[in-house]
N, C-alpha and C positions, 0 to 999 in steps of 0.2 A: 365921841361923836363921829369919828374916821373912819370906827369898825360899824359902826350902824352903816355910813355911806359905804362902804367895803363891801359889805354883806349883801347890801338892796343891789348895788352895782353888778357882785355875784352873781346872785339870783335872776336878775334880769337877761345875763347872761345865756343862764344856762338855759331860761325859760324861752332865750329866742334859738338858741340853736335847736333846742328840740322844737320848734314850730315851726321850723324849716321843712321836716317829715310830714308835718301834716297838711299843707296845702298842695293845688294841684299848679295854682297859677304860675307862671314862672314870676311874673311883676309882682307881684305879693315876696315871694322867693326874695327876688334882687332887693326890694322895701326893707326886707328884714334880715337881709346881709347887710346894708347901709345902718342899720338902726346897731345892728350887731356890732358893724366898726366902731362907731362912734361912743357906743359905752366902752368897747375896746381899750378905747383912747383915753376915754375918762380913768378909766384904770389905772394905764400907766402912768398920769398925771398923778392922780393919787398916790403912786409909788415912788413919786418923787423922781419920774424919767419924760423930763420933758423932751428930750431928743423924740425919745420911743412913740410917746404922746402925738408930736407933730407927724412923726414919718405915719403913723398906722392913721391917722386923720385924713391924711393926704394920700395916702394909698388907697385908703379905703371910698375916698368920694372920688378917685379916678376910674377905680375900676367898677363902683356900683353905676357910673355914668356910661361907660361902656357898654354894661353889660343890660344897663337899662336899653341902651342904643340898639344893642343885639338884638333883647326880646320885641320890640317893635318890627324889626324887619324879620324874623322868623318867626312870630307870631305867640300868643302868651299861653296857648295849651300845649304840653306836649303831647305826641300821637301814639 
């Protein structure tokens, strides 16, 4: 049952970093780095690293807030 949840988790993975290339939006972008952390995170939970777990959780919703923050004030096309 681990390696199925292993697998799916993989794949979602890889599936969001390569659709990182494919959008223009930057807010779409920063959406699917936040989406990216957080299976991340589910990861390392799985791996039995709940340290790793917490810190890339909390890494990962500081700086998608940020950088949410960013694209609102320079705007969400780039030029």
């Amino acid at each position: 049952m681990i390696d199925i949840v292993m697998f799916l988790l993989l794949v979602v993975l890889i599936v969001s970093a390569f659709s990182l290339f494919i959008f223009n939006d930057l807010l779409y972008i920063v959406i699917i780095f936040g989406a990216y952390s957080m299976v991340m995170s589910l990861v390392w939970q799985q791996l039995n690293s709940p340290d790793l777990a917490i810190t890339e959780a909390a890494i990962g919703i500081g700086l998608t807030v940020l950088m949410v923050t960013v694209v609102t004030k320079v705007g969400r096309r780039p030029q």
